[in-house]
Backbone bond lengths (Angstrom), bond angles and torsions (degrees), N, CA, C in turn:
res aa  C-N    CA-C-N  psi(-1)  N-CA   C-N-CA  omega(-1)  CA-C   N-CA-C  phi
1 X - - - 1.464 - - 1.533 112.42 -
2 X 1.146 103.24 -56.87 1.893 98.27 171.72 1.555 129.87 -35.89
3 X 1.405 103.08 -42.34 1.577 124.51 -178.21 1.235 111.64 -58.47
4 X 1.756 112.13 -27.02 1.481 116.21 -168.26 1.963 107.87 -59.71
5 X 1.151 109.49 -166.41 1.632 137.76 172.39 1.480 107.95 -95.37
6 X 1.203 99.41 160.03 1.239 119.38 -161.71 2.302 91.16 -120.50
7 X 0.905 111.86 95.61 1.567 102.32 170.62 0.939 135.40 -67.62
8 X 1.361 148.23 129.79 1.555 140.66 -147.69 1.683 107.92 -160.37
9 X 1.443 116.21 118.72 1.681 116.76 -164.02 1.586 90.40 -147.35
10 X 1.633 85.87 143.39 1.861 99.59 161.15 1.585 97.21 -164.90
11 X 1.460 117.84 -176.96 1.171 119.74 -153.58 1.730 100.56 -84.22
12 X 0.876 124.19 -40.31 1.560 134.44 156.96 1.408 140.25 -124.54
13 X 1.437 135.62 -124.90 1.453 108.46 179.32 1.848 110.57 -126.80
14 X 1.724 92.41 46.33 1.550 94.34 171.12 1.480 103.40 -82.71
15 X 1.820 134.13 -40.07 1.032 144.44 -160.41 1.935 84.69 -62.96
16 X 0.944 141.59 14.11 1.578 119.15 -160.61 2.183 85.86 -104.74
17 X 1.567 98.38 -2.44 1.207 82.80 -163.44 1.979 92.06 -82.66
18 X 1.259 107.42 -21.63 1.255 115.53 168.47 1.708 122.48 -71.10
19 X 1.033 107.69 -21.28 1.695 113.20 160.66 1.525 106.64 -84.16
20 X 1.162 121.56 -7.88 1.224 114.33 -177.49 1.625 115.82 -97.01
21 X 1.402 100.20 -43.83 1.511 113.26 151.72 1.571 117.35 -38.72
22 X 1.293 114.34 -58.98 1.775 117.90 179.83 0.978 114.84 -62.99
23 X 1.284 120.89 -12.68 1.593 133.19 -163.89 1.781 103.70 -88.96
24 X 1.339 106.33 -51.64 1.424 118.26 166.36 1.439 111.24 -59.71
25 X 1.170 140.48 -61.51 1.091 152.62 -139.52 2.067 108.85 -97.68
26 X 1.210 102.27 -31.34 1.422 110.00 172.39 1.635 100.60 -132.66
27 X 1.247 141.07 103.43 1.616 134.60 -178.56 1.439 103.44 -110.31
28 X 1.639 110.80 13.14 1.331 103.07 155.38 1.508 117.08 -97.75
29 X 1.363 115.02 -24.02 1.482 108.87 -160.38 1.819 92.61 -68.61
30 X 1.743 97.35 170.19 1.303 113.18 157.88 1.455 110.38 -116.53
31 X 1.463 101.54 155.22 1.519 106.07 -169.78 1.612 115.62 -150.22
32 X 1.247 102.94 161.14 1.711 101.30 -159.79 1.382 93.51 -140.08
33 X 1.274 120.11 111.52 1.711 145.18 -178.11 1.687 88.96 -93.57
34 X 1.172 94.42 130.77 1.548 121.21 152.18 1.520 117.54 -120.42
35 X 1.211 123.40 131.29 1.699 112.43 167.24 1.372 101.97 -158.61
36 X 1.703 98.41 109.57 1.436 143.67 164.44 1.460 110.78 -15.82
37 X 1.291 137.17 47.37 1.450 129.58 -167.58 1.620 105.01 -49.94
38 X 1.319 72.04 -56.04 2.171 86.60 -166.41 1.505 112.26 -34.09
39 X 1.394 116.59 -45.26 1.612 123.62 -170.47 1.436 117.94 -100.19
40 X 1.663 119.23 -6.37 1.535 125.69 174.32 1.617 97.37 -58.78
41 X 2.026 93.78 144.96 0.845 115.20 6.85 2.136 102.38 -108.49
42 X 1.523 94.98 170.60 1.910 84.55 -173.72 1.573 109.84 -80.46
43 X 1.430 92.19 -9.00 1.671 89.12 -168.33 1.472 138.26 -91.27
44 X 1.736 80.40 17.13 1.661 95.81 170.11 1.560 117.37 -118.83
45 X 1.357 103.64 13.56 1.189 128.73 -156.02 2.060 100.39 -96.67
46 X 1.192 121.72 152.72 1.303 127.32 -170.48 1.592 99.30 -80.25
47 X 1.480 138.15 152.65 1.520 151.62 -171.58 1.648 94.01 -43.96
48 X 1.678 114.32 -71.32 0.979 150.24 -166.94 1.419 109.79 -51.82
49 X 1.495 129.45 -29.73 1.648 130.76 163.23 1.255 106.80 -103.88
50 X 1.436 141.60 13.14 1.128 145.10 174.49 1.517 118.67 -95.53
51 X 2.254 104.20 -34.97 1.255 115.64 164.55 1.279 97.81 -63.32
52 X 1.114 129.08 -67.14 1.523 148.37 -169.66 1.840 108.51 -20.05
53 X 1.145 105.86 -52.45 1.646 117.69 179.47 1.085 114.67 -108.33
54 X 1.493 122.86 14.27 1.474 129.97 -179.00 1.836 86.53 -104.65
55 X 1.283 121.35 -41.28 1.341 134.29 -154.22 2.165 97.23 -82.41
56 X 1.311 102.93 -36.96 1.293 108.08 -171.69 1.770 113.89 -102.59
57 X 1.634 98.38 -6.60 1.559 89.68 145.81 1.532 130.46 -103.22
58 X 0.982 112.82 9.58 1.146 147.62 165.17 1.528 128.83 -52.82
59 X 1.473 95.26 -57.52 1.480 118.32 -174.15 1.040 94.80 -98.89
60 X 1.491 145.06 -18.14 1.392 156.93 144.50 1.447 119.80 -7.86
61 X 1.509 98.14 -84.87 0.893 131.77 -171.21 1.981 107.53 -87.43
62 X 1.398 147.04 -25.55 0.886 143.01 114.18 1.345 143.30 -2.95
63 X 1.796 108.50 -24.42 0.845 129.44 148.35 1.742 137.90 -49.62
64 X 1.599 78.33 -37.17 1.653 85.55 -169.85 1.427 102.94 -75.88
65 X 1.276 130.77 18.19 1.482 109.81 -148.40 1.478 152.24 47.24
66 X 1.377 110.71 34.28 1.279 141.87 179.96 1.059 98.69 -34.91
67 X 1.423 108.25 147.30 1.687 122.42 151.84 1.775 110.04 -108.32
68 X 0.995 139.96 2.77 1.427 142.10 164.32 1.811 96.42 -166.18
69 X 1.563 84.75 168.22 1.938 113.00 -168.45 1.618 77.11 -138.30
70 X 1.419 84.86 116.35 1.722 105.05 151.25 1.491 99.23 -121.15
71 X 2.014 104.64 134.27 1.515 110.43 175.76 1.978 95.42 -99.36
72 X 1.167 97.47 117.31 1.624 89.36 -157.94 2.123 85.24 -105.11
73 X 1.120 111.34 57.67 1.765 127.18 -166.51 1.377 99.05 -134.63
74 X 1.085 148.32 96.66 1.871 132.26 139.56 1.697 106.38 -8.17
75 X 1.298 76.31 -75.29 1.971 83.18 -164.13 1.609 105.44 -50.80
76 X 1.606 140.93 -49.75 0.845 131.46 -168.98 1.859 113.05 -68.93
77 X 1.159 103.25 -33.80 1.415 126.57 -176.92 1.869 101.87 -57.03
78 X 1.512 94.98 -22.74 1.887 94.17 -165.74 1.543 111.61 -108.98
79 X 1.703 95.79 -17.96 1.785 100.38 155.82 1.071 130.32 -135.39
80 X 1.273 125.29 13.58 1.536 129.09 165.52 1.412 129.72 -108.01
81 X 1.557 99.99 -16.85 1.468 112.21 -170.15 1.694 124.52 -34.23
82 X 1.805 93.05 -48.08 1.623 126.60 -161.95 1.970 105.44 -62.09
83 X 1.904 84.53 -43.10 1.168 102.72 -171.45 1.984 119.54 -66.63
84 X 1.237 87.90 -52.79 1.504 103.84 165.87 1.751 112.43 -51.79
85 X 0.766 101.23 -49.16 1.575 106.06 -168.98 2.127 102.40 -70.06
86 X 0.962 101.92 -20.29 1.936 117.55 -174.10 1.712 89.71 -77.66
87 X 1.463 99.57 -56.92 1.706 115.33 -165.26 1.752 93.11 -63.30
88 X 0.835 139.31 -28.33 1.631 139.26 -144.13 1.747 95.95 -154.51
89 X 1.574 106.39 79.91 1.749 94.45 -175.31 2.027 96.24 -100.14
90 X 0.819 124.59 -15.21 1.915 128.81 171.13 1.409 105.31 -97.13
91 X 1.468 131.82 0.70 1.331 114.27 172.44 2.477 100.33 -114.39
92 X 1.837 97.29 141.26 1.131 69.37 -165.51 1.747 103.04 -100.72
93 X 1.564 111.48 142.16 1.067 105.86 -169.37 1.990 118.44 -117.92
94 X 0.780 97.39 120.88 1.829 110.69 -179.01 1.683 121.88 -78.42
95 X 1.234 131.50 134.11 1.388 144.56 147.85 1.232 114.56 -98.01
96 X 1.692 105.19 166.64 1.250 123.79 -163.05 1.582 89.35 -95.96
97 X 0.794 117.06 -39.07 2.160 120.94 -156.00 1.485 79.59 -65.37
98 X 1.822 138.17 -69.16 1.063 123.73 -165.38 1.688 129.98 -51.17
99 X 1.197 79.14 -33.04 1.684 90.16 -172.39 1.622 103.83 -69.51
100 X 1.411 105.93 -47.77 1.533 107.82 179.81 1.394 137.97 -75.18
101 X 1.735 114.44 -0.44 1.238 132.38 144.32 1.801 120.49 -77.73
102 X 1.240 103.84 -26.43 1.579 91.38 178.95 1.522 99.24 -78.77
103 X 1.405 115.27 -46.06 1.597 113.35 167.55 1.249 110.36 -5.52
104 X 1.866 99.05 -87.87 1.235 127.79 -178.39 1.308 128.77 -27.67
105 X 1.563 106.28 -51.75 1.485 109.82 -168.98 1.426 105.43 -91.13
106 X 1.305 120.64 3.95 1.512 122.30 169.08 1.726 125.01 -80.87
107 X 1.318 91.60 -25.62 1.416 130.18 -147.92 2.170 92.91 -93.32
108 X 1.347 94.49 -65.51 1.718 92.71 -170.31 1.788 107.25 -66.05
109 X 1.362 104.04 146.35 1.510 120.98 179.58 1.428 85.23 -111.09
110 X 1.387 156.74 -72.76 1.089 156.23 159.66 1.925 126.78 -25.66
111 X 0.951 111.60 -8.64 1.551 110.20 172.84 2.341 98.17 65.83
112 X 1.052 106.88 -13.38 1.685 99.23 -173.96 1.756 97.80 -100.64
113 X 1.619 103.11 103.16 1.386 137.50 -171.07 1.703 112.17 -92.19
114 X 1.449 133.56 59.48 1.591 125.12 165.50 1.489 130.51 -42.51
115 X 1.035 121.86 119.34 1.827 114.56 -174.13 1.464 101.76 -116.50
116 X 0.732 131.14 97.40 1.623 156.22 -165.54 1.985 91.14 -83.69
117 X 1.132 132.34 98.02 1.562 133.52 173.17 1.338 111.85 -144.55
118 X 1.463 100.45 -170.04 1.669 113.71 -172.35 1.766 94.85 -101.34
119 X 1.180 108.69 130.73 1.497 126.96 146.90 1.677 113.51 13.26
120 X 1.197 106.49 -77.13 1.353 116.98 153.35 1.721 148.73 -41.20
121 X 1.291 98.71 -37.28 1.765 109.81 170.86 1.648 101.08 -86.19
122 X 1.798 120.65 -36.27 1.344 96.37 170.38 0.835 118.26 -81.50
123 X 1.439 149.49 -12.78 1.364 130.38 172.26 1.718 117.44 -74.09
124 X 1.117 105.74 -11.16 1.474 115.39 167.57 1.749 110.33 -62.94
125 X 1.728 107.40 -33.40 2.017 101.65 -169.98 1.702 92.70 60.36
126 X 0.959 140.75 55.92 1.630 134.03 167.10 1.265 100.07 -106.15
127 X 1.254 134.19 -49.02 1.863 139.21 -176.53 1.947 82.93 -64.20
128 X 1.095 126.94 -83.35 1.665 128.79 -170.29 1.812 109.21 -27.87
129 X 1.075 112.48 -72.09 1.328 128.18 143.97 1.690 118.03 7.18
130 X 1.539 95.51 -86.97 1.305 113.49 -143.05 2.003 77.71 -76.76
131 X 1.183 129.27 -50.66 1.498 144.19 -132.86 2.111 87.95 -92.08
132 X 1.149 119.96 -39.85 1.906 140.38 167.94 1.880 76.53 -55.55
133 X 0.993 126.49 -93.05 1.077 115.59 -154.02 1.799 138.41 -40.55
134 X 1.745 86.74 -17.48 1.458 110.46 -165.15 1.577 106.99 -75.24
135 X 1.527 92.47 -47.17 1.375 117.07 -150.54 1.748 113.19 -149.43
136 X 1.211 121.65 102.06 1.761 125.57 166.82 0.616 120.19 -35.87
137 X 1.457 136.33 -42.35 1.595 131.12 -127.00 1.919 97.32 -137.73
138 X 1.692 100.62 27.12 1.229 88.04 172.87 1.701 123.90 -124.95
139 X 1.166 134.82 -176.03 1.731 128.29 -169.89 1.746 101.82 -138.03
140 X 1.293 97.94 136.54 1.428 114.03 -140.40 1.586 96.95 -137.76
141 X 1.842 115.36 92.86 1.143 118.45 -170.06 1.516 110.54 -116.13
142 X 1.844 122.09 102.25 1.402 119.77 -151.71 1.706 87.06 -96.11
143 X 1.436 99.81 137.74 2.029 96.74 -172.84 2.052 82.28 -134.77
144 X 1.276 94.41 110.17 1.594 106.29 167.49 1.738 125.44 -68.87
145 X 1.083 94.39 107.66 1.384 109.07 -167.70 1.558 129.24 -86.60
146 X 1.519 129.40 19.03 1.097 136.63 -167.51 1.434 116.64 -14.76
147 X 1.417 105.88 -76.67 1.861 97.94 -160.41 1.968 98.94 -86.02
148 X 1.289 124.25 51.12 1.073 113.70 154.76 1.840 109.94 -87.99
149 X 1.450 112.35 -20.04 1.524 132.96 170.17 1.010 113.22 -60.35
150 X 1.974 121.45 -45.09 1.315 103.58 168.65 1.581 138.47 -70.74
151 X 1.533 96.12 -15.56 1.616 108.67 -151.30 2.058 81.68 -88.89
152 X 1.177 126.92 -19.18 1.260 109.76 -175.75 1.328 105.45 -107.41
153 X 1.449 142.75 -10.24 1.632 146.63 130.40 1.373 111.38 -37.45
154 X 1.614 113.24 -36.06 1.879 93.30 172.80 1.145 102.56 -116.44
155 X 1.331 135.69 50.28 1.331 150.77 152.64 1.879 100.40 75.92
156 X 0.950 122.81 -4.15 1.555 123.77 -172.87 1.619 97.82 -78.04
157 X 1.591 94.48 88.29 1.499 110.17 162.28 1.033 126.45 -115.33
158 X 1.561 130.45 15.77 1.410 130.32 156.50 1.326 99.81 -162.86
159 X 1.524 124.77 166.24 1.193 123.15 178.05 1.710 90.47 138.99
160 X 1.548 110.85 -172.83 1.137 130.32 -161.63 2.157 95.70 -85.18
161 X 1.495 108.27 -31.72 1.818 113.51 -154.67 1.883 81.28 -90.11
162 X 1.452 109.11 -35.07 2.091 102.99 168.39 1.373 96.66 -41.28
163 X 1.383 118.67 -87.96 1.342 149.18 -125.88 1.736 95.59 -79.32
164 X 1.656 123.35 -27.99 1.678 101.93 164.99 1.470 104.11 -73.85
165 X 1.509 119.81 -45.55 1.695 115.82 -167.75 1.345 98.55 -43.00
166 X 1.483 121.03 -54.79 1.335 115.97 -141.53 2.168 101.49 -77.72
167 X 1.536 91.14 -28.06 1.409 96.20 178.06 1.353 116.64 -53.91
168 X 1.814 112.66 -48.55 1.502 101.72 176.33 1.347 139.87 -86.31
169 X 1.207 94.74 -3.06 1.565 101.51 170.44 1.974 112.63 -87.13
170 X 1.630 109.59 -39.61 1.435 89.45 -173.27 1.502 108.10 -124.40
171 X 1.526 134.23 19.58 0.951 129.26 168.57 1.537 145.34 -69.60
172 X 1.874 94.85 -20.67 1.136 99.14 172.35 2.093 109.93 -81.74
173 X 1.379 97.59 -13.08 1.575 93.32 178.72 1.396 113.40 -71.95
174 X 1.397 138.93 -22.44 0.922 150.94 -147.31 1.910 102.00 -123.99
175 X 0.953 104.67 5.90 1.344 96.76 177.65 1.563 140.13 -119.37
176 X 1.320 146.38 -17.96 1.161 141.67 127.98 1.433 113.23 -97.86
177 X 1.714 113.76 -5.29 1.433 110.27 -158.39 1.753 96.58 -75.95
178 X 1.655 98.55 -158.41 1.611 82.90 -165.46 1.878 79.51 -132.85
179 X 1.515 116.77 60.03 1.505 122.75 144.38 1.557 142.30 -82.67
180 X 0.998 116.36 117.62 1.363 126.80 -169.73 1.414 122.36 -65.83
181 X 1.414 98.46 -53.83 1.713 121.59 -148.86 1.643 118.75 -122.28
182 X 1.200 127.57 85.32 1.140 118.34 162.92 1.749 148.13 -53.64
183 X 1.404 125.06 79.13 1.626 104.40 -163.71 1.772 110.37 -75.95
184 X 0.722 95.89 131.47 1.710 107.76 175.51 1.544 107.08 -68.80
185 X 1.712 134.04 90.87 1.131 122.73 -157.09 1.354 113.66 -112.50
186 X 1.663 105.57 14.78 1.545 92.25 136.71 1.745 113.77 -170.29
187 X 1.711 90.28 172.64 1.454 93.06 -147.70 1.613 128.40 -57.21
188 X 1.410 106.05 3.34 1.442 109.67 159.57 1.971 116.36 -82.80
189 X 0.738 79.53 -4.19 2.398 93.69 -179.36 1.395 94.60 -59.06
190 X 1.611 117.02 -77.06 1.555 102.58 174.42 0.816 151.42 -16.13
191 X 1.439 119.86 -45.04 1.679 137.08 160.07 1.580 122.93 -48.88
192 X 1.097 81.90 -25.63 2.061 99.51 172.46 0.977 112.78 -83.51
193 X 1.296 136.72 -10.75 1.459 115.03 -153.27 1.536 111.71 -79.89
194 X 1.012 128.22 -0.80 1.512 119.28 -179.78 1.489 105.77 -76.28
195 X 1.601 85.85 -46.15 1.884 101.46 179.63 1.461 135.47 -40.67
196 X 1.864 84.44 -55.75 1.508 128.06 149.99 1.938 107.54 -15.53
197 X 1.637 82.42 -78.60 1.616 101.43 -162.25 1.902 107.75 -64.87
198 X 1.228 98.02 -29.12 1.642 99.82 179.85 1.780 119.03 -65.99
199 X 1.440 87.97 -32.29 1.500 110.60 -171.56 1.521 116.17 -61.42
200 X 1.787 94.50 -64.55 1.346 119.28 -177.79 1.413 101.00 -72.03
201 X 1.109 147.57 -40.02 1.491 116.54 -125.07 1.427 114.92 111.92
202 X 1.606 100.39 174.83 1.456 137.40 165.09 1.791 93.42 -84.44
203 X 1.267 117.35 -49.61 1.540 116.21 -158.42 1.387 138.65 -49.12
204 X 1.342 110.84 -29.86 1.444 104.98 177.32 1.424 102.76 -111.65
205 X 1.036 112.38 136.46 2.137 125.09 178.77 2.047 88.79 -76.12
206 X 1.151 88.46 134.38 1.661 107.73 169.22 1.531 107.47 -77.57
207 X 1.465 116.10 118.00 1.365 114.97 148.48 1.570 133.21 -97.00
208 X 1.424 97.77 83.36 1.894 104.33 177.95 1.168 123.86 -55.47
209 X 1.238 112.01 123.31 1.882 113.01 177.20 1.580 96.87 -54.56
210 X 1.495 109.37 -61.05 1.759 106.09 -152.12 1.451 99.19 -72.04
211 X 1.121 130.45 -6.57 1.828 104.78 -174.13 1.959 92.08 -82.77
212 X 2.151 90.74 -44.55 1.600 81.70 -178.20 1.367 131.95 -45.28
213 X 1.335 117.29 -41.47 1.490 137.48 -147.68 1.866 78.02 -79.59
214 X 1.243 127.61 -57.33 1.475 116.23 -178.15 1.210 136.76 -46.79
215 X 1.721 108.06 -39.09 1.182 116.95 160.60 1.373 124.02 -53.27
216 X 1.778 115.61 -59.86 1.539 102.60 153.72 1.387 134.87 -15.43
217 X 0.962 105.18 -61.85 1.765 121.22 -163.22 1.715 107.32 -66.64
218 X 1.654 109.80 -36.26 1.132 120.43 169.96 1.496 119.52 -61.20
219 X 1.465 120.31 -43.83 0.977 120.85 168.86 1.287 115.76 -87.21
220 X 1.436 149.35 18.60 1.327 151.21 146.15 1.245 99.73 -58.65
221 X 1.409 103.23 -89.80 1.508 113.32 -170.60 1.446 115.37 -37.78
222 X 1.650 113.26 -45.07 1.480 95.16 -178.65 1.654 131.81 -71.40
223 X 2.009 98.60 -5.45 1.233 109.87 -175.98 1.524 99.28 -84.48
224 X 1.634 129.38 -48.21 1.190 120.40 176.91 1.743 116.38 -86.66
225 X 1.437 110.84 33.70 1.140 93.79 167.41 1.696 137.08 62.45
226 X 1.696 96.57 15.94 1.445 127.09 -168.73 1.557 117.75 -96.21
227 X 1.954 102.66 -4.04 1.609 101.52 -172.96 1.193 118.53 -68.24
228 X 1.715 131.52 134.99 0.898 137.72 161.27 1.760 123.27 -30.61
229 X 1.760 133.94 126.47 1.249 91.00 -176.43 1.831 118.96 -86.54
230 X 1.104 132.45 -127.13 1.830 135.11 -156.57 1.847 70.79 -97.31
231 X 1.531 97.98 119.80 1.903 124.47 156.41 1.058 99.97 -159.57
232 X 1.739 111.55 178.27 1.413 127.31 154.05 2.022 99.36 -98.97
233 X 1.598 81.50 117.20 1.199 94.85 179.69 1.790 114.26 -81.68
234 X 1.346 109.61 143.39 1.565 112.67 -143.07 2.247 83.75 -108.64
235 X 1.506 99.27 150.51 1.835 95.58 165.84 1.477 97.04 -129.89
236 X 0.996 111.08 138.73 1.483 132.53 170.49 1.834 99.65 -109.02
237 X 1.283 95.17 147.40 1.717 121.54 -167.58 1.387 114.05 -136.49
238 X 1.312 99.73 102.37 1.908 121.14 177.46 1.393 115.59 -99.03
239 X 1.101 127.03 104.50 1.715 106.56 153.93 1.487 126.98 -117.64
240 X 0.915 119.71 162.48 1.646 128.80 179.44 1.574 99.06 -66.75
241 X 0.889 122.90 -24.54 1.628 93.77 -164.96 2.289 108.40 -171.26
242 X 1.127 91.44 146.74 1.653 73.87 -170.86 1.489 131.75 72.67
243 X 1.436 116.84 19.95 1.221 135.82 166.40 1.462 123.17 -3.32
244 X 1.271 124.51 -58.01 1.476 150.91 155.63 0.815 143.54 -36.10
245 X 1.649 101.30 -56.22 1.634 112.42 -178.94 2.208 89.69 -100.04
246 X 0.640 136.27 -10.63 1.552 130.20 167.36 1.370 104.34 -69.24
247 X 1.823 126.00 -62.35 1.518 112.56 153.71 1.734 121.66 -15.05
248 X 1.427 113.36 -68.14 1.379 131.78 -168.89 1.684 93.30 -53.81
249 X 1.131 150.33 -82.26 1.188 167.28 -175.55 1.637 102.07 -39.63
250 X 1.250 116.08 -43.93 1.564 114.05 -172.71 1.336 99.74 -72.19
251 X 1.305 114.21 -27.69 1.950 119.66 -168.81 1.132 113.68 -76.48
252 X 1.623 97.88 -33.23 1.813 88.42 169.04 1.259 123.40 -103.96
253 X 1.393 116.94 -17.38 1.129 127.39 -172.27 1.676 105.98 -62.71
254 X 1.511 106.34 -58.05 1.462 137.99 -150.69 1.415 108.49 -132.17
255 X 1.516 145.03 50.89 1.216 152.79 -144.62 1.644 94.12 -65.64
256 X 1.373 111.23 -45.91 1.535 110.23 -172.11 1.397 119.76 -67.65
257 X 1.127 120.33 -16.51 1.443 142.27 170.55 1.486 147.63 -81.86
258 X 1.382 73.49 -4.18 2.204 102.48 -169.00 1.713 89.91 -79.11
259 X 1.779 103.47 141.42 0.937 81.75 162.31 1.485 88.89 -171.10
260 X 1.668 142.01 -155.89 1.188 124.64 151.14 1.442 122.01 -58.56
261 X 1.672 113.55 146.65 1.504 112.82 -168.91 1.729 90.81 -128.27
262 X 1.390 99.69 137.58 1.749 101.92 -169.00 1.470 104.18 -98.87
263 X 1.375 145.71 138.85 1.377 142.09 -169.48 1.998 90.89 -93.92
264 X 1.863 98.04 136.53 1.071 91.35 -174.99 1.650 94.25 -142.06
265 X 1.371 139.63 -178.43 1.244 147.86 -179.77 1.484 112.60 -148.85
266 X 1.475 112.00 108.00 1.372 118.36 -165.00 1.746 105.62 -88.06
């Protein structure tokens, strides 16, 4: 069981920043990225077709004989999670939204919680949700962030065209109010963070899904006794659709991560 793969899916190749995280954090495991070209993006997508392709990459990738399911997706993480985990009750399976509220609520000294996401994960309330559950006494301000996705798809992760996007979307949260903590709520956010940090400040501590979601996984395995032992742990790269240009995107996105991508149909 240890020897097995580690499974890892999102709707395209922002989740790679979360294979990239596991990659640091476990460099023994092996791991097998899938990302859904054909059906990106999920987060405009209704709860109900989101389980739907959360559930059938799932069984996908289950295939391989996995030893863990990381949903390395916001959006899938905020409606499929429950489902996956029903479909798969002996395999153990992880989200980013969970991991990145315990982050979060570990993280603020101030109780004033920013969730920086796509359109889609806030209308889910899954970060509110997950972060209400953690903690009472905290304030939970979800600010939808659309073209932070584009600016790290065309590699524009710092510069002057970062630093206005990022100004108008989260500056007024961060500025006389009394917020602490930024979670990065989805897996293209990471790529910003320099931008992030230039923009904002020193002031708010970043809560990353993918470093969190790794740490999880680290402590799964080491709780069930699932760690890979001392290798170079190998990633294999699947997508549904667009083979090519997902290469192109991983190279800039994720330079350490590029690699051959195999065309597959789930």
């Amino acid at each position: 069981m240890p020897l097995r793969s580690i499974g890892v899916f999102d709707s395209g190749v922002g989740g790679l920043t979360v294979a990239a995280a596991l990659r640091r954090r476990l460099p023994s495991e092996h791991l097998i990225y899938l990302g859904d070209l054909a059906r990106l993006p999920y987060g405009t997508k209704s709860a109900a077709t989101v389980e739907r392709y959360a559930l059938q990459a799932g069984k996908f990738l289950a295939g391989f004989d996995i030893k863990m399911l990381v949903v390395a997706c916001n959006t899938a993480s905020a409606h499929g999670l429950a489902a996956l985990r029903a479909a798969h009750p002996d395999l153990p399976i992880l989200g980013v939204v969970e991991a990145g509220a315990e982050a979060a609520a570990r993280l603020t000294k101030t109780g004033g919680i920013v969730v920086a996401a796509t359109e889609g994960t806030c209308a889910a309330e899954a970060f509110p949700k997950s972060l209400y559950a953690r903690r009472s006494d905290i304030r939970v301000l979800q600010i939808p962030c659309p073209l932070f996705v584009a600016l790290a798809e065309e590699g524009i992760t710092e510069g002057p065209l970062a630093d206005t996007v990022i100004r108008h979307y989260l500056a007024a949260a961060f500025g006389d109010h009394d917020n602490d903590t930024l979670v990065l709520g989805c897996t293209h956010f990471p790529l910003l963070t320099n931008a992030l940090r230039t923009a904002l400040g020193t002031k708010p501590a970043f809560a990353d899904c993918a470093a969190a979601v790794a740490d999880q996984a680290a402590e799964v395995l080491s709780v069930h006794r699932l760690a890979a032992p001392d290798r170079s742990g190998m990633l294999r790269l699947l997508a549904t659709d667009s083979a090519a240009r997902f290469r192109t995107l991983a190279e800039r996105l994720v330079p350490d991560l590029a690699g051959e991508v195999e065309r597959v149909d789930l």
